[in-house]
Z-matrix of the N, CA and C atoms (Angstrom, degrees):
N
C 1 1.447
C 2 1.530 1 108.24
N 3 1.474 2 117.27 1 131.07
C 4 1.236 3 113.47 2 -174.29
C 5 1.551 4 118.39 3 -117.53
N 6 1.438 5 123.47 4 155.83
C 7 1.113 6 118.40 5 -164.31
C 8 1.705 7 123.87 6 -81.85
N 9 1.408 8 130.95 7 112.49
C 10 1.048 9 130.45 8 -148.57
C 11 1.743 10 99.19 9 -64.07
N 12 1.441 11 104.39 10 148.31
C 13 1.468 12 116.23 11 -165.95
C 14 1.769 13 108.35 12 -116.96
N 15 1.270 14 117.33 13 145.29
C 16 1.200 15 114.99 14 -174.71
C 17 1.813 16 113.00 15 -86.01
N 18 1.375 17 124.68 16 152.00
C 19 0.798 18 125.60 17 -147.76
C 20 1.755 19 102.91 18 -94.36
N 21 1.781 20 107.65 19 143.79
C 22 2.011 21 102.09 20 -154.08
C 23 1.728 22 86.53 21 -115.42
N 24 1.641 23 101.40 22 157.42
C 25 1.253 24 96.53 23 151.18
C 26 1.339 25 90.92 24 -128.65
N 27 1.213 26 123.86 25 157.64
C 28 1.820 27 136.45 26 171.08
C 29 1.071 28 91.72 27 23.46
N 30 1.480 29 123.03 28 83.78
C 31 1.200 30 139.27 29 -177.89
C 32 1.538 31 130.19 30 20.19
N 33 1.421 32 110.49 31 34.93
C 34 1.522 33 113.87 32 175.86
C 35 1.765 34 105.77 33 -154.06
N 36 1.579 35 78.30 34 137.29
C 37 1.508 36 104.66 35 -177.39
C 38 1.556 37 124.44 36 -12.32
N 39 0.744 38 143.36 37 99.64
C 40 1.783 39 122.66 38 154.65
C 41 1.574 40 117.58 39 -41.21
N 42 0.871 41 100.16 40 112.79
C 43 1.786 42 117.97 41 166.60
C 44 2.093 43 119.88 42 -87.41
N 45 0.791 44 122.73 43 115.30
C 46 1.194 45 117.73 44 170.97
C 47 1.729 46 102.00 45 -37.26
N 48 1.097 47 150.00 46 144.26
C 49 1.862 48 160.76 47 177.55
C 50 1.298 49 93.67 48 37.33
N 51 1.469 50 115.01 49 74.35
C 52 1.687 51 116.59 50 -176.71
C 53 1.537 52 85.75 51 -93.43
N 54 1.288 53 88.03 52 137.62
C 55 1.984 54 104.72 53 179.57
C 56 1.224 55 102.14 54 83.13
N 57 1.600 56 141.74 55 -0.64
C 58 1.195 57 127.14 56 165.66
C 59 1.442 58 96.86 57 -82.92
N 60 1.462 59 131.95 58 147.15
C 61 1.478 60 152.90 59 -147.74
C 62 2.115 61 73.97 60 -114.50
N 63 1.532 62 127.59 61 -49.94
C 64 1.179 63 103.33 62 -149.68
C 65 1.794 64 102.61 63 -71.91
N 66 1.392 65 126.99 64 -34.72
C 67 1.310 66 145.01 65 -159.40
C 68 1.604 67 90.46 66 -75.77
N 69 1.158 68 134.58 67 -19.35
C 70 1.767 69 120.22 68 -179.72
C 71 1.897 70 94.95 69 -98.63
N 72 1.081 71 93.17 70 161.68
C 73 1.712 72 105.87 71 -174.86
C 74 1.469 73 87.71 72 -109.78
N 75 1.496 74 124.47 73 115.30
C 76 1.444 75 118.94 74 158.47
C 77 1.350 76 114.93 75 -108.51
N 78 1.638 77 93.22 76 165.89
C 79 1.970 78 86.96 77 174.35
C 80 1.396 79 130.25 78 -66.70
N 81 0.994 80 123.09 79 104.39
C 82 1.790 81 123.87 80 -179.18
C 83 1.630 82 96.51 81 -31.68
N 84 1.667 83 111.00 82 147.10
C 85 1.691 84 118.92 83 -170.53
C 86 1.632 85 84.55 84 -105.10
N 87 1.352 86 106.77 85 130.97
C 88 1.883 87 115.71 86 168.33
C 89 1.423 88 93.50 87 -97.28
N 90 1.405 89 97.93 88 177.14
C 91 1.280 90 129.53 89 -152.42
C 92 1.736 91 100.44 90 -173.33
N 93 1.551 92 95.59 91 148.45
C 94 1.725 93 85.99 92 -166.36
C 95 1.700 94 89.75 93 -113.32
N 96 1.546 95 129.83 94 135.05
C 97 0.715 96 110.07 95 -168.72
C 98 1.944 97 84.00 96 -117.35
N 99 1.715 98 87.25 97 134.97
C 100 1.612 99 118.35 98 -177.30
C 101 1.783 100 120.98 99 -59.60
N 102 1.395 101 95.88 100 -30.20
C 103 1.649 102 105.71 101 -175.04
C 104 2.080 103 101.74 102 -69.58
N 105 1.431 104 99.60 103 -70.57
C 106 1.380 105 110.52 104 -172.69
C 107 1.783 106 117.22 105 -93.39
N 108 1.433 107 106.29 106 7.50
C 109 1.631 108 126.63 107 162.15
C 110 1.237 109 98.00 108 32.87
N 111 1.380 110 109.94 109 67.27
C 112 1.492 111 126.96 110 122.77
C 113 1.569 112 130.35 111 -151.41
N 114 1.272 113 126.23 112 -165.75
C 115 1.301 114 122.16 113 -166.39
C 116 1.503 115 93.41 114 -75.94
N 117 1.497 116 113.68 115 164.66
C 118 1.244 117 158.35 116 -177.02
C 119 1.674 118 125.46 117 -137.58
N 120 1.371 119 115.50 118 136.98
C 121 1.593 120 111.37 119 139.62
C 122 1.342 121 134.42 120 -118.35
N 123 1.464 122 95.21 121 24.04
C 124 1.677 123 105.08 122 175.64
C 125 1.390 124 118.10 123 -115.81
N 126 1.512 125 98.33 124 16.21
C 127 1.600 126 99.58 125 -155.74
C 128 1.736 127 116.24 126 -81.02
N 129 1.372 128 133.14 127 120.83
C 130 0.988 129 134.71 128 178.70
C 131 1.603 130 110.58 129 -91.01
N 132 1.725 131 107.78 130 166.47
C 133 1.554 132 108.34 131 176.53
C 134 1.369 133 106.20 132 -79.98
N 135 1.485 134 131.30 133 156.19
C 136 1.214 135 159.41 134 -154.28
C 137 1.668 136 109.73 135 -130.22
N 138 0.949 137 97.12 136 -62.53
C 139 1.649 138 105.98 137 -168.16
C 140 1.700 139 105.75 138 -163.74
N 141 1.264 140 99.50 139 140.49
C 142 1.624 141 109.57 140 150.99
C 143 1.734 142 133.54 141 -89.50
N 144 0.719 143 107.17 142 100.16
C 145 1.896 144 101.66 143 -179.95
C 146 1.655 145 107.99 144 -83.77
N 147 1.366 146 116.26 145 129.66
C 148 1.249 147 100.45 146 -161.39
C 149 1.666 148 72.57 147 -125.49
N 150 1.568 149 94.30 148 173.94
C 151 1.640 150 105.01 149 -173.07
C 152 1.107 151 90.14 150 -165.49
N 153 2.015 152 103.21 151 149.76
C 154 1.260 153 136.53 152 -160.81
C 155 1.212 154 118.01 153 -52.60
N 156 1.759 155 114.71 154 -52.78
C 157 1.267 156 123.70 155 166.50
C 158 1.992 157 105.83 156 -132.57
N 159 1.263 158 98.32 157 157.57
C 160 1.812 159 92.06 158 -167.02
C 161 0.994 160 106.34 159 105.70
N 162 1.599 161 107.42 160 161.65
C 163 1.366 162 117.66 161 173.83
C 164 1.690 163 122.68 162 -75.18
N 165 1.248 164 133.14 163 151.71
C 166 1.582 165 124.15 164 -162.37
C 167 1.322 166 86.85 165 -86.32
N 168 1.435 167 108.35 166 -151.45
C 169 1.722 168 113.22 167 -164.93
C 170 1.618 169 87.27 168 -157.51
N 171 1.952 170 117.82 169 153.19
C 172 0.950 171 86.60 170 -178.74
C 173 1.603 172 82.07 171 -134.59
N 174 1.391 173 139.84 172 147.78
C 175 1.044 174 135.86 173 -158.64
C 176 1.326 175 124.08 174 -125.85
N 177 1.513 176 133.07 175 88.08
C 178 1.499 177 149.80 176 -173.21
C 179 1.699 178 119.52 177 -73.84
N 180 1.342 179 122.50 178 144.29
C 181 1.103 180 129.56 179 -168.22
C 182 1.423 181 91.39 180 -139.48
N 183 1.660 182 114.48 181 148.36
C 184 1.420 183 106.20 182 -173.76
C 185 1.550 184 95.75 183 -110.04
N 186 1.351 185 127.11 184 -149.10
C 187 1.411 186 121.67 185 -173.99
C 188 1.603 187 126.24 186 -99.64
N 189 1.415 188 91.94 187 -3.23
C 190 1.427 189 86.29 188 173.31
C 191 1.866 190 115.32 189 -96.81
N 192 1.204 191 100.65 190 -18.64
C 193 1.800 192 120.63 191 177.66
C 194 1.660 193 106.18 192 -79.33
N 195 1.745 194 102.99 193 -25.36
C 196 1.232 195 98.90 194 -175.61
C 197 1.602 196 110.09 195 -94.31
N 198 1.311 197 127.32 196 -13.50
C 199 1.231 198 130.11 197 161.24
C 200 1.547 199 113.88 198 -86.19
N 201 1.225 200 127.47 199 3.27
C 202 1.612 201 121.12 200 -179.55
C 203 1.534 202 103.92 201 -111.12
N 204 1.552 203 96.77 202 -23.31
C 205 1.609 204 72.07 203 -175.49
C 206 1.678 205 110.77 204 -121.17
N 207 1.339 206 105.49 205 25.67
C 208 1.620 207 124.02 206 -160.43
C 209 1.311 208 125.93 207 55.93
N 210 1.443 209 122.89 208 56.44
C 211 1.617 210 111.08 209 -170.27
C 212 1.288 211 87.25 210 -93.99
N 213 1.585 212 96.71 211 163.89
C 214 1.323 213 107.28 212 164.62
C 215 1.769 214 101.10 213 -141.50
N 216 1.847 215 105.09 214 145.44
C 217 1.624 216 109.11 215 -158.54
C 218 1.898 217 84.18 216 -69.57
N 219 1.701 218 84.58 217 162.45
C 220 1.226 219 86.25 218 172.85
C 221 1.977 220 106.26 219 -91.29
């Protein structure tokens, strides 16, 4: 008796809404937000600081920093 096997296409699983983005659980993307210095997943860009030589910096605020202190993304 053999153990029933799940069904492949091009060698990968069938998923019930395969290729639907909503039916897979992905990792939420953080973002560090600069005002209240810590992570975020709502965090939008703020500003670019660019500099002469070096890398620029790019600076995110999430939504609750961005409603307290009026940011708006750039």
């Amino acid at each position: 008796m053999s153990t029933p096997r799940e069904p492949v296409s091009g060698g990968r699983p069938l998923n019930p809404g395969d290729g639907d983005q909503s039916a897979h659980s992905a990792a939420a993307v953080t973002t560090w937000c600069h005002w209240h210095k810590g992570e975020t997943t709502t965090g939008l860009l703020i500003t670019v600081i660019e500099q002469a030589s070096g890398p620029g910096a790019a600076v995110y605020a999430c939504e609750g920093c961005r409603q307290i202190y009026r940011l708006e993304p750039a």
